[in-house]
C-alpha positions in Angstrom: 0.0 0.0 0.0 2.7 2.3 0.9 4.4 1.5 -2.4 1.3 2.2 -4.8 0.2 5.3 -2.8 4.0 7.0 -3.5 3.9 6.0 -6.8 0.4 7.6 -7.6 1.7 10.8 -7.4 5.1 9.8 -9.8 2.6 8.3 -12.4 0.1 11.1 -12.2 2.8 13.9 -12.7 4.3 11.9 -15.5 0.8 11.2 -17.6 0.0 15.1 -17.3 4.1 15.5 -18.1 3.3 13.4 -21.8 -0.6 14.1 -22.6 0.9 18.3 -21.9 3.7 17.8 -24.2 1.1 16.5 -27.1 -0.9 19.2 -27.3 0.2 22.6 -29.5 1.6 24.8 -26.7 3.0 21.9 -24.5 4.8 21.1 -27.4 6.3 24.5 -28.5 7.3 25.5 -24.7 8.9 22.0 -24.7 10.6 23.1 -28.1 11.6 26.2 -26.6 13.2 25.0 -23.3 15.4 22.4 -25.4 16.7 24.8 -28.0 17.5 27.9 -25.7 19.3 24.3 -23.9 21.3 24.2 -26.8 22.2 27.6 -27.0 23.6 27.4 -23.3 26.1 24.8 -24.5 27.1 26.7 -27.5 27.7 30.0 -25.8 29.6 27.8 -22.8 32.2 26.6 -25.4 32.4 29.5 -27.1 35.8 31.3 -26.5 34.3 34.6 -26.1 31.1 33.8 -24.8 27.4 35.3 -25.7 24.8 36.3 -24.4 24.5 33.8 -21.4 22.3 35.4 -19.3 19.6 36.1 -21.7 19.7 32.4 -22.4 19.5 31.4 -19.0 16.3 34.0 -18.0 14.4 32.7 -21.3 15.1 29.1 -20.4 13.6 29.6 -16.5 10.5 31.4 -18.0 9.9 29.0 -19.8 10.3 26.5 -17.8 7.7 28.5 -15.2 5.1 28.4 -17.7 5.6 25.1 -18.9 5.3 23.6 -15.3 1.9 26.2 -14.5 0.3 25.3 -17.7 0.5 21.3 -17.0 -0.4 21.3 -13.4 -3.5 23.9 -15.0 -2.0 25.6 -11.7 -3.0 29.3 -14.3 -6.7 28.0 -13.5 -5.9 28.4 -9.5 -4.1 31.4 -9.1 -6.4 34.2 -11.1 -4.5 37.0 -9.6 -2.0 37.2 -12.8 -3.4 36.7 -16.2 -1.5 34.1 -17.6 -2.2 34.8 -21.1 -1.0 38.1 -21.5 2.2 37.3 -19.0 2.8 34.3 -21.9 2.3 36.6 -25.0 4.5 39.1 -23.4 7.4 36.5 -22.2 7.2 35.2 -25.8 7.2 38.5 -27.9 10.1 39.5 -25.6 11.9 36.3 -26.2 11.5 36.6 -30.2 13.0 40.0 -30.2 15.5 39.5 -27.8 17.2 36.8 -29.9 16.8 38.1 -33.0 19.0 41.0 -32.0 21.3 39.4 -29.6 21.9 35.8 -32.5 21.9 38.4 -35.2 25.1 40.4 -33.6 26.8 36.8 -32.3 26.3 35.8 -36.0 28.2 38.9 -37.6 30.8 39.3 -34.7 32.2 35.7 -34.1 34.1 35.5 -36.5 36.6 32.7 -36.3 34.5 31.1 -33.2 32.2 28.5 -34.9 30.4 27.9 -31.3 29.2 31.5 -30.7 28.1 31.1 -34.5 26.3 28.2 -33.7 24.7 29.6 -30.7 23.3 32.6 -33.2 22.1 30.3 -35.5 20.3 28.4 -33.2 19.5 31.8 -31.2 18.0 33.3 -34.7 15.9 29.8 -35.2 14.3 30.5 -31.1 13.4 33.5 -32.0 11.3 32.6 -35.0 10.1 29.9 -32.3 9.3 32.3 -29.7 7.6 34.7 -32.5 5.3 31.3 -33.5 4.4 31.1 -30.0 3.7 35.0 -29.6 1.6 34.5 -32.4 -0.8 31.7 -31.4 -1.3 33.1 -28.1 -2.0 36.4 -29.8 -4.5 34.8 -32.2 -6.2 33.0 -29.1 -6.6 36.0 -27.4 -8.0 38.2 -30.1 -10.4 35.4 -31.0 -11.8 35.1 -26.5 -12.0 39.0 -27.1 -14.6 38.8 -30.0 -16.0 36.1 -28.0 -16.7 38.1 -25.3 -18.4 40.7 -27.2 -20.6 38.9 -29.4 -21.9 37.0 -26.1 -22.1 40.5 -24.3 -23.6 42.1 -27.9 -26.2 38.9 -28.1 -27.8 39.3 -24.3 -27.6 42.9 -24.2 -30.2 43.2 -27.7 -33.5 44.3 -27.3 -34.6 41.2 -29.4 -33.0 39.0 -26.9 -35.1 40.0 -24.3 -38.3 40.5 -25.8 -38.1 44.4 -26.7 -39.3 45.1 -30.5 -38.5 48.2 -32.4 -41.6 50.0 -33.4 -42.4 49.3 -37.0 -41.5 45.3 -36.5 -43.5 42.4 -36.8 -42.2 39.0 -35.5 -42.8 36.4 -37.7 -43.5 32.4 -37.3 -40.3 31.9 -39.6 -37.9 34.2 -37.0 -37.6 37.3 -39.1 -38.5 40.8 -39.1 -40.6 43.1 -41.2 -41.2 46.6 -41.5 -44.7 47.3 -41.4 -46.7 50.5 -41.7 -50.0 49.1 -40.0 -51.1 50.6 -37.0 -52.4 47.3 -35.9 -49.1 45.8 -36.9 -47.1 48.7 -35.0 -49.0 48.0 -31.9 -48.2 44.5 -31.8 -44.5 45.1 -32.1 -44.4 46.4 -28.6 -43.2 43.5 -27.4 -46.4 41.0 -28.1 -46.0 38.4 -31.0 -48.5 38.0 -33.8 -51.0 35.7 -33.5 -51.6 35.4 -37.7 -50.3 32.5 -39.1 -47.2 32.7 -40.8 -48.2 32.5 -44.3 -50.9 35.2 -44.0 -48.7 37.5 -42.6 -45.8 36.6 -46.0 -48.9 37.5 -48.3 -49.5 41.4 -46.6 -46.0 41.8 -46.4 -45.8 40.8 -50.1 -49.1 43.4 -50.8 -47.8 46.2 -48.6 -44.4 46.1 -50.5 -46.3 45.8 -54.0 -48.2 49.0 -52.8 
């Protein structure tokens, strides 16, 4: 008993570890975390070094977001938003390596490491702007979200309010009327003429 009840934890961690790194953004931070890896080792055998330190903050905010978004620990703690602390960690990242991999590139000359870490810095930062990207595009499309559901219960047709003029019709559309009668009952009351009688004075009203 002791045995199983120490390993729940072990296997639990590890199935959220693998069904994480399957989906889209599992798989890019995991992405991210190995290659700014790789750039570690290419700036620690370089002879003149790079830019270690952006390397290293990249890699631990990475790693921070990877290990939050797993454990769904972003669905606990609603005090930060999660979202925009990714897209900006992300859109900081891309430009940060750009520039730094762009000037290890053109000033290591004659060190092939610090030229490798570039190239691999220049190929993160095209990973980080991906990621900057899809997190962008998922927050753009919970923003129009948002307002269509805000747009749809705030209507006055959602909650039973006509504008004058309007008839309600069997087949769920509107019509412009210029019958008293009509106008009256588009204060908020629904016809009671069956659908098809109501198409044939619309017709005749139009033809008029």
């Amino acid at each position: 008993m002791a045995d199983a009840s120490g390993a729940s934890p072990a296997a639990s961690c590890l199935a959220k570890l693998t069904g994480y790194i399957k989906t889209r953004k599992g798989f890019i931070l995991a992405t991210e975390i190995v290659s700014v890896f790789i750039i570690l080792i290419c700036y620690a055998s370089s002879q003149t070094g790079g830019y270690t330190a952006v390397a290293i903050c990249e890699m631990v905010f990475a790693i921070i977001f990877f290990v939050i978004f797993m454990m769904e620990m972003d669905k606990q703690i609603q005090v930060v938003n999660w979202v925009w602390s990714d897209l900006f960690r992300a859109g900081v990242g891309a430009v940060v390596y750009l520039i730094t991999s762009l000037l290890c590139v053109i000033g290591g000359s004659g060190d092939g490491a610090r030229i490798a870490g570039g190239v691999f810095g220049l190929l993160a930062g095209i990973l980080f702007a991906y990621d900057a990207y899809t997190i962008y595009l998922q927050v753009r499309g919970t923003s129009q979200h948002t307002a269509a559901s805000t747009d749809l219960s705030n209507s006055p047709r959602s909650l039973g309010r006509f504008e004058p003029g309007e008839v309600y019709m069997s087949n769920y559309s509107l019509i412009k009327s210029n019958d008293p009668v009509d106008r009256d009952q588009g204060h908020g009351t629904q016809d009671q003429e069956p659908g098809s009688a109501r198409c044939v004075r619309a017709s005749l009203r139009d033809n008029d």
